[in-house]
C-alpha positions as CSV (number, residue, x, y, z in Angstrom):
1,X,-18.4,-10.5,-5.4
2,X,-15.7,-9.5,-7.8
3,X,-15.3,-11.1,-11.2
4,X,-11.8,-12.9,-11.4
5,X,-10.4,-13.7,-14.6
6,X,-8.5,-17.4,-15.4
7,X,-5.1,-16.9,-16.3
8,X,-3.9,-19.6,-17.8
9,X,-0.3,-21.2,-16.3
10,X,2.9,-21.1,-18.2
11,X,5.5,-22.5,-16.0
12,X,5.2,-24.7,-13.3
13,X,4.8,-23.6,-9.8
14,X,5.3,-25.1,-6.3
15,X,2.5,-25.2,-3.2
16,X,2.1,-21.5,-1.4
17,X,3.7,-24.1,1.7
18,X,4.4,-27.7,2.0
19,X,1.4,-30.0,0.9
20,X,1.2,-31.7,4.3
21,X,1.4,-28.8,6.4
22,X,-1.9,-27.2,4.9
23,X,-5.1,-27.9,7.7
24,X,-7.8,-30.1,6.5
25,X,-10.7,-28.6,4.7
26,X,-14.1,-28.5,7.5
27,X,-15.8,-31.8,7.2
28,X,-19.6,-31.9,7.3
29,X,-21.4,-33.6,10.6
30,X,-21.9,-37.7,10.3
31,X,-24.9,-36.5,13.2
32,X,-28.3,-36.3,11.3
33,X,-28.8,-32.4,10.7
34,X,-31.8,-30.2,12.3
35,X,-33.5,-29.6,9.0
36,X,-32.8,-30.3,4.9
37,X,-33.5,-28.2,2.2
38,X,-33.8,-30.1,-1.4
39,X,-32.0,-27.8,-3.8
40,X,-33.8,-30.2,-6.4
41,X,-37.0,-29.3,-6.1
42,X,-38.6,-25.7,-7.0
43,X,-39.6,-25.0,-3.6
44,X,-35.9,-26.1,-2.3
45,X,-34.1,-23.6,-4.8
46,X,-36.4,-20.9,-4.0
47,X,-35.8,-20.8,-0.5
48,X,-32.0,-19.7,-1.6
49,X,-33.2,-17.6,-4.6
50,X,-31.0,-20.1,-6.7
51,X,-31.4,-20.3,-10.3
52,X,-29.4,-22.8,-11.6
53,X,-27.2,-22.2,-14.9
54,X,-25.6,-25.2,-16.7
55,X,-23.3,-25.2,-19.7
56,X,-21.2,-28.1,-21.5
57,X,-17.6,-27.5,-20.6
58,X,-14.2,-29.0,-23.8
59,X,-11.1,-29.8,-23.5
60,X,-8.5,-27.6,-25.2
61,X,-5.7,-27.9,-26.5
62,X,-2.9,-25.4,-25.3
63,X,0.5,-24.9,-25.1
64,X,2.6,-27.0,-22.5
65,X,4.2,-25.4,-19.7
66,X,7.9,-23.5,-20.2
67,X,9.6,-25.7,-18.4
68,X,8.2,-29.1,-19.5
69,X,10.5,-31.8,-21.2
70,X,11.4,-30.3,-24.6
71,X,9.7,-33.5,-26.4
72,X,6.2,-32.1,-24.9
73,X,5.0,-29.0,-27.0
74,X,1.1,-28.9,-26.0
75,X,-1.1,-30.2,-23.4
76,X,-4.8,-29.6,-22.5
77,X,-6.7,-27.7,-20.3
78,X,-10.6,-27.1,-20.3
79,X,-12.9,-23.8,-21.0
80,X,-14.6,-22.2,-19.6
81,X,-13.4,-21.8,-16.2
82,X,-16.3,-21.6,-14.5
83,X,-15.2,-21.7,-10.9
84,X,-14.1,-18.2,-10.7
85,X,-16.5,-16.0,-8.6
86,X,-18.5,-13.2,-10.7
87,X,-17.8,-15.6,-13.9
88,X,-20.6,-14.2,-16.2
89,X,-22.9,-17.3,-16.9
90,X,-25.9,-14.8,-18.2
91,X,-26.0,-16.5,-21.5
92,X,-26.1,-20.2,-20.4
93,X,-29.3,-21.7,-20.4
94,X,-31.5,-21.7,-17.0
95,X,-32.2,-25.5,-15.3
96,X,-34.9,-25.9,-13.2
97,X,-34.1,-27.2,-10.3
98,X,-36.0,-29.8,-10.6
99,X,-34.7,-31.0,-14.0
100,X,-31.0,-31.1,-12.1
101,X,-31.5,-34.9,-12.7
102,X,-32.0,-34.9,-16.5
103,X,-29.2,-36.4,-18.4
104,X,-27.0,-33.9,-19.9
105,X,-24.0,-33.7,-21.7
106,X,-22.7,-36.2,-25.2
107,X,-21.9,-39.5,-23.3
108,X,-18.4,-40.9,-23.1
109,X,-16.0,-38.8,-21.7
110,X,-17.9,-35.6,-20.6
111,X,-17.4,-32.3,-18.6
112,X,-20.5,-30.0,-17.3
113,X,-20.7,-26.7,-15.3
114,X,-23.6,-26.0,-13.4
115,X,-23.5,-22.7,-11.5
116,X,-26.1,-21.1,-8.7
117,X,-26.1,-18.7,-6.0
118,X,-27.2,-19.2,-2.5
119,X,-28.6,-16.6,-0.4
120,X,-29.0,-17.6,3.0
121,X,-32.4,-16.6,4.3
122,X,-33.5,-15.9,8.1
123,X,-35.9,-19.0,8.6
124,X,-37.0,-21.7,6.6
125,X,-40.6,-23.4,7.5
126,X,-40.2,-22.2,10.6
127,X,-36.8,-23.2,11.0
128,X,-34.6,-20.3,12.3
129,X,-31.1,-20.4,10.3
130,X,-29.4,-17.7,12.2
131,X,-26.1,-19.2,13.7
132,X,-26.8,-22.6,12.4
133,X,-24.0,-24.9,10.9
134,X,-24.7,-25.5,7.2
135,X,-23.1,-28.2,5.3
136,X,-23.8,-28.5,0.9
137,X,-24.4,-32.0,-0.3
138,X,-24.3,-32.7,-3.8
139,X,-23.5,-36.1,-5.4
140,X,-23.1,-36.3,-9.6
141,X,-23.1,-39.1,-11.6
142,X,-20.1,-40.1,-11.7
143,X,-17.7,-37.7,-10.4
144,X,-17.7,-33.9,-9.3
145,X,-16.0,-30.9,-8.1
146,X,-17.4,-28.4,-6.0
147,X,-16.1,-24.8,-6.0
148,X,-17.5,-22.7,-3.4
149,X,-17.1,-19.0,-4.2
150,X,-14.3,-19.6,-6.2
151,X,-12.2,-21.9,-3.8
152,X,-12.0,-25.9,-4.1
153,X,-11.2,-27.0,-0.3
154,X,-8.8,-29.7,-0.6
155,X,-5.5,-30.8,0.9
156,X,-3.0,-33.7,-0.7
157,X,-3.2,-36.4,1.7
158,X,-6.4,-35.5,3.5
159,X,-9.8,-36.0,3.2
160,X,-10.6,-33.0,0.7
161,X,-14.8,-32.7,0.1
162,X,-14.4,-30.7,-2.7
163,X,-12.7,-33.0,-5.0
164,X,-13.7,-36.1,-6.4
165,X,-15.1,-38.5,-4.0
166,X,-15.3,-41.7,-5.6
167,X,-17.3,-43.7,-8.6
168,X,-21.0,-41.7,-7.5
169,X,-20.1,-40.8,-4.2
170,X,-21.8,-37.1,-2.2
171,X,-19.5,-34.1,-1.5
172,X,-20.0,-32.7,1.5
173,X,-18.4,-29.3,1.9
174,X,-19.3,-27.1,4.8
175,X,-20.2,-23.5,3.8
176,X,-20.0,-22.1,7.5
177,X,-20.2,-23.0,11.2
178,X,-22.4,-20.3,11.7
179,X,-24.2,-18.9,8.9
180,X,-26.1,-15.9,9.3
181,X,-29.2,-14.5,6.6
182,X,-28.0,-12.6,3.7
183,X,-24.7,-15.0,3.6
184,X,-24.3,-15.9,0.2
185,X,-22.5,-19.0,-1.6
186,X,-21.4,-18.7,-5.4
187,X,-21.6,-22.6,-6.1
188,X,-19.5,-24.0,-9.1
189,X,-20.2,-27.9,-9.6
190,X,-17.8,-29.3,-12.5
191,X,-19.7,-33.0,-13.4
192,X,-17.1,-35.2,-14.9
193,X,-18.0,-38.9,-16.8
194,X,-16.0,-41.0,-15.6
195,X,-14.0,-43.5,-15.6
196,X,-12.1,-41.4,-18.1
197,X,-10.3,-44.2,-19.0
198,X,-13.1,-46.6,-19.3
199,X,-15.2,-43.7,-21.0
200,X,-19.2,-45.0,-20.1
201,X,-21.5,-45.1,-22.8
202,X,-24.2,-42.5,-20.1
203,X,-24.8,-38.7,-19.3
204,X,-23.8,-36.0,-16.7
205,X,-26.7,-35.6,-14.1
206,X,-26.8,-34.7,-10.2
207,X,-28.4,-37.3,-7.8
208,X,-28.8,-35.0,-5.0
209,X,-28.2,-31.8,-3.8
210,X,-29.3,-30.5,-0.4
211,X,-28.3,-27.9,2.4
212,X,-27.9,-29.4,5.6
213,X,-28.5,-27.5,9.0
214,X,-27.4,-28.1,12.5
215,X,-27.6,-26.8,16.2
């Protein structure tokens, strides 16, 4: 994929259309899927060639936009900007998939990237993937958003998967309605403690994360 590079914003800018108007991002099945893969195992990684990178992600301070109210000279924004597809992660530290659940991060209020690639392959214990729906599930404790190479799907007013869910809740994005082997899925997840404003004294660390299948 091509590397993208953050610019950061320094005016303010209206929706591409109007915020209502835009479809609703794909929402995954409620129906129990045709087969799981646990991305937090080994085994479950290895079955998409992932290798999970994870880094500690600051707020910065920056200069407010141009056209703000002249009383406000800076606000804040946070590095790096992991989401973007091709972002070089080759110096983070490696997480095996199976220590996805350790605590990470300083406590209080705390920001995490984790980053992996998914290759879809052609079967999976017998499994055939070829043409199947598949649907990511990953739930953080406390609150996450889940880029999926290099997009966020949401929409204001609508149920949006990729944005925060609620106080330990799963997003469920779909990655395709037919996926075929050799597909592949630049993941981005951006852990955020939370409350913010009640800043909890406990770490970053992912609950579950899965690929769902259906027929």
């Amino acid at each position: 994929m091509p590397t993208n590079r953050y610019t950061r914003p320094t005016v303010s800018a209206a929706p591409a259309g109007p915020p209502l108007l835009m479809p609703q991002p794909p929402i995954a099945p409620l129906i129990p899927p045709a087969y799981v893969v646990d991305l937090m195992t080994v085994e479950g990684s290895a079955v998409f060639g992932a290798r999970w990178k994870a880094m500690q992600a600051k707020i910065v301070e920056c200069p407010a936009l141009s056209d703000s109210m002249p009383e406000f000279k800076t606000t804040y924004d946070i590095e790096p900007h992991a989401e973007l597809t091709g972002f070089d992660d080759s110096s983070w530290p490696e997480v095996a998939a199976d220590d996805l659940g350790a605590r990470r991060g300083g406590g209080m209020v705390s920001f995490f990237w984790f980053r992996a690639t998914l290759t879809i392959p052609a079967r999976v214990a017998g499994f055939d993937i070829a043409g199947a729906k598949a649907a990511l599930t990953v739930n953080v404790d406390d609150y996450a958003e889940v880029w999926v190479n290099g997009v966020l799907p949401r929409a204001a007013g609508r149920p949006s998967p990729a944005a925060i869910q609620g106080f330990n809740m799963p997003n469920r994005l779909v990655l395709g309605d037919t996926v075929a082997p050799g597909d592949k899925f630049e993941i981005a997840v951006f852990a955020i403690n939370g409350p913010i404003s009640a800043a909890p004294a406990n770490f970053l660390w992912f609950r579950e994360a899965k690929v769902e299948f259906w027929r």
